[in-house]
C-alpha positions in Angstrom: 100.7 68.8 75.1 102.3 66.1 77.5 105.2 64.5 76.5 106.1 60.9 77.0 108.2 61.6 80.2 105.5 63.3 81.7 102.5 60.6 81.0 105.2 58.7 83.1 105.7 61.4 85.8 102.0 62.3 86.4 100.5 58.7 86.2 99.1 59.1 89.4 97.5 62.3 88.6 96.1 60.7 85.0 94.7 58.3 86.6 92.4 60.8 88.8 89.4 61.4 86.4 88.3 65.1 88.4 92.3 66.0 86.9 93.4 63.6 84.0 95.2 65.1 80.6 93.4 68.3 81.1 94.1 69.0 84.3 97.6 68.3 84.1 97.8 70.5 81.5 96.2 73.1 83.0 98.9 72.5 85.8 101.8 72.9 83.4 100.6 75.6 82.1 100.2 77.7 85.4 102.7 80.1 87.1 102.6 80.3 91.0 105.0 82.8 93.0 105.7 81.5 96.6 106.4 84.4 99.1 108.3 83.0 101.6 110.5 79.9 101.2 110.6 79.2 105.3 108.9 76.6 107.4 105.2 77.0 105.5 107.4 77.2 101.9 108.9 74.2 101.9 106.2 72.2 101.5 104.0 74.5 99.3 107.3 74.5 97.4 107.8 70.6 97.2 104.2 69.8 96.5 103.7 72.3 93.7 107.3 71.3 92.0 105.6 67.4 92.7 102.3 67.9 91.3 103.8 69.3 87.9 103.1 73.4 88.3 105.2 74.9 85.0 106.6 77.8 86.6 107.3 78.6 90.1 108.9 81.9 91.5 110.1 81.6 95.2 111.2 84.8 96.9 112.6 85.1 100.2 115.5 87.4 101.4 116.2 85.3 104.2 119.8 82.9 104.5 119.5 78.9 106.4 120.0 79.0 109.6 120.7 75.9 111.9 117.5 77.1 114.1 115.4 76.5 110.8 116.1 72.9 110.1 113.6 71.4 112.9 110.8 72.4 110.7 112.4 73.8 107.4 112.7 70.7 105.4 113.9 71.5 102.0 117.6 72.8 103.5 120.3 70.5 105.1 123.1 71.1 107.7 125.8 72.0 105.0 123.5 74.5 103.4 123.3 76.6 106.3 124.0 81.1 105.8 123.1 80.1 102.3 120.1 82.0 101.0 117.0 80.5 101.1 115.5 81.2 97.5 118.6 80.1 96.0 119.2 76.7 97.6 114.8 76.0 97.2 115.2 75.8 93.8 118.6 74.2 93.3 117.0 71.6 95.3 113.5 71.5 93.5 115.5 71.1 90.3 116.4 67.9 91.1 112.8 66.7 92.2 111.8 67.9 88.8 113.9 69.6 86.1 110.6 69.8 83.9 109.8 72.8 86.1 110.6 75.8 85.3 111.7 78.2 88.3 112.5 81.9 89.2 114.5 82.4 92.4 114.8 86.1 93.6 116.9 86.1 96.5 115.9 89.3 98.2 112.6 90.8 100.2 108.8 91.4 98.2 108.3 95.3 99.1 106.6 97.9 96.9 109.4 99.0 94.7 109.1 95.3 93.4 105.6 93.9 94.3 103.8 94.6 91.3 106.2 93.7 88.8 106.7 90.8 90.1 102.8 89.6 91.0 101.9 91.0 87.9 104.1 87.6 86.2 102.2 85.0 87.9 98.6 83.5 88.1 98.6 83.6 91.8 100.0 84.0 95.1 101.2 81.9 98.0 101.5 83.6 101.0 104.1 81.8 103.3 105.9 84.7 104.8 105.3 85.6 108.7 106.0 89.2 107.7 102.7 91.0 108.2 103.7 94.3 106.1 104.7 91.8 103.5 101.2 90.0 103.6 99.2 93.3 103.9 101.1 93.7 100.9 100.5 90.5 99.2 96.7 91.4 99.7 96.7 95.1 98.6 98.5 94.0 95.0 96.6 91.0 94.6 93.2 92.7 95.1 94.4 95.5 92.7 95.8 93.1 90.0 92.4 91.0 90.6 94.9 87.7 91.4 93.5 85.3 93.8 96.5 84.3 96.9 96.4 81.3 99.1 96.8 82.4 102.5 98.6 80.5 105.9 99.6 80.8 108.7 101.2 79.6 112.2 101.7 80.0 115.7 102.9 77.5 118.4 100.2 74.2 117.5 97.6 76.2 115.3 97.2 77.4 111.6 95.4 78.9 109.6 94.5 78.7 106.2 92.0 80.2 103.3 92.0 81.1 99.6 91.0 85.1 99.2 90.1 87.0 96.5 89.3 84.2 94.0 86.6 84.2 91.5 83.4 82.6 93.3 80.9 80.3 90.8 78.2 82.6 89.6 74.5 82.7 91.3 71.8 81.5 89.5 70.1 85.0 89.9 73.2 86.2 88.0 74.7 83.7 86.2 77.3 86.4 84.2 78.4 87.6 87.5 82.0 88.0 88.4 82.3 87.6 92.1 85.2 87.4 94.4 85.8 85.8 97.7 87.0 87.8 101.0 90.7 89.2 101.4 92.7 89.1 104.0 91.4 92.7 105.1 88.1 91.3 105.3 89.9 88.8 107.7 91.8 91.0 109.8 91.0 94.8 108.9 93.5 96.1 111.0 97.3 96.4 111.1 98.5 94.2 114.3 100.6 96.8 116.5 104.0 95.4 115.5 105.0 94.9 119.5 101.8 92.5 119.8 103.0 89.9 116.6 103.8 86.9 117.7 107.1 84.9 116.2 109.0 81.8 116.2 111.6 82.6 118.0 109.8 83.6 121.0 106.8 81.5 120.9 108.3 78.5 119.6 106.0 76.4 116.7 106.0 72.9 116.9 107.9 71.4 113.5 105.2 69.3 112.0 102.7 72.4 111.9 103.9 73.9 109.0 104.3 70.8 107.1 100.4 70.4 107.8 99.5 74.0 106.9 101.7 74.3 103.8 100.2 71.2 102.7 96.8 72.2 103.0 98.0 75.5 100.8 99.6 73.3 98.0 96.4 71.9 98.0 94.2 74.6 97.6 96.6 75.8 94.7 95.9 72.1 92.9 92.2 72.8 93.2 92.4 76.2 92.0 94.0 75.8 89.3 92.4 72.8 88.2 89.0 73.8 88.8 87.9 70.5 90.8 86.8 70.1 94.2 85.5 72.2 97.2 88.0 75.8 97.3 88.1 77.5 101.3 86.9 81.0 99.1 84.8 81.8 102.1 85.9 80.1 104.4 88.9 80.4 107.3 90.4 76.7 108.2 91.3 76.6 111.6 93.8 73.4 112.9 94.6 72.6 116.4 97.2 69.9 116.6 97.5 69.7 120.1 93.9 68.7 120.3 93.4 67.4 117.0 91.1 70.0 115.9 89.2 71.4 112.8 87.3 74.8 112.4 85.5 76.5 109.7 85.0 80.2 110.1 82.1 81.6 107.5 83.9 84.8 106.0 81.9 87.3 103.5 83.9 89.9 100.9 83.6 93.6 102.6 82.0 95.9 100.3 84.8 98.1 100.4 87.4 95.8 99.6 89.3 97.3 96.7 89.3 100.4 98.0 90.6 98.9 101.5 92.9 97.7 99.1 94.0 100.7 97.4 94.1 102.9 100.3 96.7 100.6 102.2 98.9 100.7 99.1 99.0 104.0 99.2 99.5 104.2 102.9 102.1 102.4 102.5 104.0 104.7 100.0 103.2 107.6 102.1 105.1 105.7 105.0 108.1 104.3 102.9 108.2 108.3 101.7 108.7 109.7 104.7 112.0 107.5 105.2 115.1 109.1 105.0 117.7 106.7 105.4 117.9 103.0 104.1 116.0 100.6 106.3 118.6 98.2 106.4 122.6 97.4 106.6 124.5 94.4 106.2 127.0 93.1 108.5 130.0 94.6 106.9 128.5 97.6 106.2 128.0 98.2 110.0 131.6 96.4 111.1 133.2 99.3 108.3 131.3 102.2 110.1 132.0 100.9 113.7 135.7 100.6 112.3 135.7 104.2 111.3 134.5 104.9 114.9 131.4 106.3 113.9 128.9 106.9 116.7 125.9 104.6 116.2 123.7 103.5 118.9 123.1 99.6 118.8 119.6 98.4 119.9 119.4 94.4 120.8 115.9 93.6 121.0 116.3 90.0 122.2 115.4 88.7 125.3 118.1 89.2 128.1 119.1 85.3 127.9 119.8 85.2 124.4 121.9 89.0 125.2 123.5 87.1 127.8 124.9 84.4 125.2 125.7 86.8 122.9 125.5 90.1 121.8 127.6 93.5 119.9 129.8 95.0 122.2 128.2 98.4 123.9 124.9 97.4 122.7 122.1 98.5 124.6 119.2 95.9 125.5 115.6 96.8 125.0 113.5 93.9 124.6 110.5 94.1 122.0 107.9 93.8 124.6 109.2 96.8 126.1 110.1 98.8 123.2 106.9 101.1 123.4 107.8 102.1 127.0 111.4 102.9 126.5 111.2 104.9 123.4 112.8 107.7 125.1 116.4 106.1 125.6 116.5 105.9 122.0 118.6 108.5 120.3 117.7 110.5 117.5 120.4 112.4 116.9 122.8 109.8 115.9 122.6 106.4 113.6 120.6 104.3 115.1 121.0 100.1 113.8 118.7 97.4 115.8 119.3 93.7 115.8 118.0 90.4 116.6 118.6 87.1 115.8 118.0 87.0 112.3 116.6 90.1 111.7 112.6 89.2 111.9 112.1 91.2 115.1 114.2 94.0 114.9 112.4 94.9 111.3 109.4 95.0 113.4 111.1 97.2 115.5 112.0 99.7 112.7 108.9 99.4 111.1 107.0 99.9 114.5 109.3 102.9 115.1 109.3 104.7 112.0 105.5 104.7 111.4 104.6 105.2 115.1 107.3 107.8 116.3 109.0 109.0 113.1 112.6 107.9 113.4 114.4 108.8 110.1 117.8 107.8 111.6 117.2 103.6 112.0 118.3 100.9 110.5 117.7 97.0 110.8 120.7 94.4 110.8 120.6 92.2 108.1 120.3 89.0 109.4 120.7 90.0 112.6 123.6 88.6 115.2 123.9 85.6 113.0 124.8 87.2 110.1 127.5 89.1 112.3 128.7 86.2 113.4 129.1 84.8 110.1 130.2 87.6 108.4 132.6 89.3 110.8 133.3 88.0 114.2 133.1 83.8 113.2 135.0 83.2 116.8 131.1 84.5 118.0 129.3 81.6 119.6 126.0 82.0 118.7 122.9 80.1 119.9 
């Protein structure tokens, strides 16, 4: 049931006859997990904590960074190296304390991803992480949970709902169909060298706020049952031209068992690891104190190694990591970084899977966090 406070909070939505009591209700009673509490999180985050969804998880391992703000718009200046889950909700909180939220302050990866998916109705994928949305897909598909999909680069998005329950033919009306997954999309693991990000392509700040609105939307309809769902279809926006695409997109046949066999690809690859993936700032400043011999790797482009960067680090730019392999020890530690850490995980990801390095790690939160962490004199961009 509604209580008095909320017949006040929802009016607007009463007042809609395709959602009234009902689908209110059915709003209260939903649970949502939000992967990814960056520029496309916000406003999935916002609109779903608006519109009256009961419980809301938002993950994301990531801190606020000053560079985020232009497009980020649940964080402020003050909140900034603060971590991003943390601060969502704190925030959502006060835009509705009826809500009822779960904040997990670190990454979605496959010691956790099924656990946790397993807890909610469905699943909004805002990350730019694309072993994280492979991921999303793979437990999704398993756990038969339908995910809302976006995504972003420079003026254009993206956005679809996969692997929802489709209405029933009327050859077969007791049917149980499913829409496409993001497999069926895009079949094939991008070569991590080739993905595009933020902070080299630039995105313009608005385009998220379009694209994650267009998600929280899809989430309304889904849950409430009302209106025309994107379950086969790929929404393409230009907003540099003003554009609108539909792409037709049918379920492959094999879907589950593309779904499975990346899962378990996946745990072949994280087996294979030997070391932990990852170090913190302070973890690497105490083993550089003890003078252990660890090769740094900046994989920044030279103008932002010229601002900054960790003294006797060696420059390889992503773009160019494939061809300079070779000048990468393996004898030794080996711990890449970045700005925030978003491109040197592709980097240890990339080189892992591709040439079997057992000896590298990835900078949490990349110079920043150093900079924040350990050497605060740092000017960093």
């Amino acid at each position: 049931m509604l209580r008095p406070a909320e017949y006040n909070r929802y009016e607007k939505h009463l007042n809609l006859p395709e959602i009234g009591v009902e689908g209110q209700l059915k709003l209260k009673q939903a649970r949502v997990l939000v992967v990814g509490a960056g520029g496309l999180g916000c406003p999935v985050l916002l609109y779903l904590t608006a519109a009256g969804v009961g419980t809301i998880g938002v993950i994301d391992p990531d801190t606020v960074a000053i560079s985020n703000l232009q497009r980020q718009v649940l964080y402020t200046t003050e909140q900034v190296g603060k971590p991003k889950a943390t601060v969502a909700v704190n925030s959502l909180k006060k835009i509705n304390p009826e809500i009822s939220f779960n904040a997990y302050a670190y990454a979605l990866d496959r010691s956790n991803a099924r656990t946790l998916i397993d807890e909610y109705d469905l699943v909004v994928d805002c990350t730019d992480n694309f072993t994280v949305r492979y991921l999303v897909n793979d437990v999704c598909v398993m756990q038969e949970k339908p995910f809302v999909y976006g995504a972003i680069h420079r003026f254009e998005g993206q956005v679809a709902v996969l692997n929802a329950r489709l209405a029933a033919s009327e050859l077969q009306p007791e049917e149980i169909r499913r829409g496409p997954t993001y497999r069926c999309l895009f079949p094939e693991f991008p070569n991590q060298m080739e993905i595009p990000n933020c902070a080299e392509t630039g995105v313009i700040g608005v385009l998220p706020g379009v694209i994650g609105t267009y998600q929280a939307t899809e989430v309304i309809k889904l849950i409430t049952g009302i209106g025309h769902v994107l379950n086969e279809e790929l929404l393409m926006v230009d907003l540099l031209a003003m554009s609108f695409q539909k792409i037709r997109v049918r379920r492959r046949l094999d879907a589950e068992a593309a779904a499975q066999n990346g899962w378990e690809e996946g745990q072949r690859v994280s087996a294979k690891t030997e070391v932990p993936k990852s170090i913190t700032a302070l973890e690497l400043a105490d083993r550089l104190a003890q003078e252990e011999d660890i090769f740094l790797l900046d994989v920044r482009e030279r103008p932002e190694y010229n601002i900054c960067h960790l003294e006797n680090a060696v420059l390889i730019p992503v773009n160019i990591i494939a061809n300079n392999v070779k000048r990468i020890p393996t004898d030794r530690p080996v711990v890449v970084y970045c700005h925030h850490g978003i491109r040197s995980q592709y980097v240890v990801d990339y080189l892992q899977k591709e040439f079997g390095f057992t000896n590298i790690m990835n900078l949490q939160g990349g110079i920043n966090s150093w900079a924040r962490d350990v050497q605060p004199e740092m000017a960093v961009y």
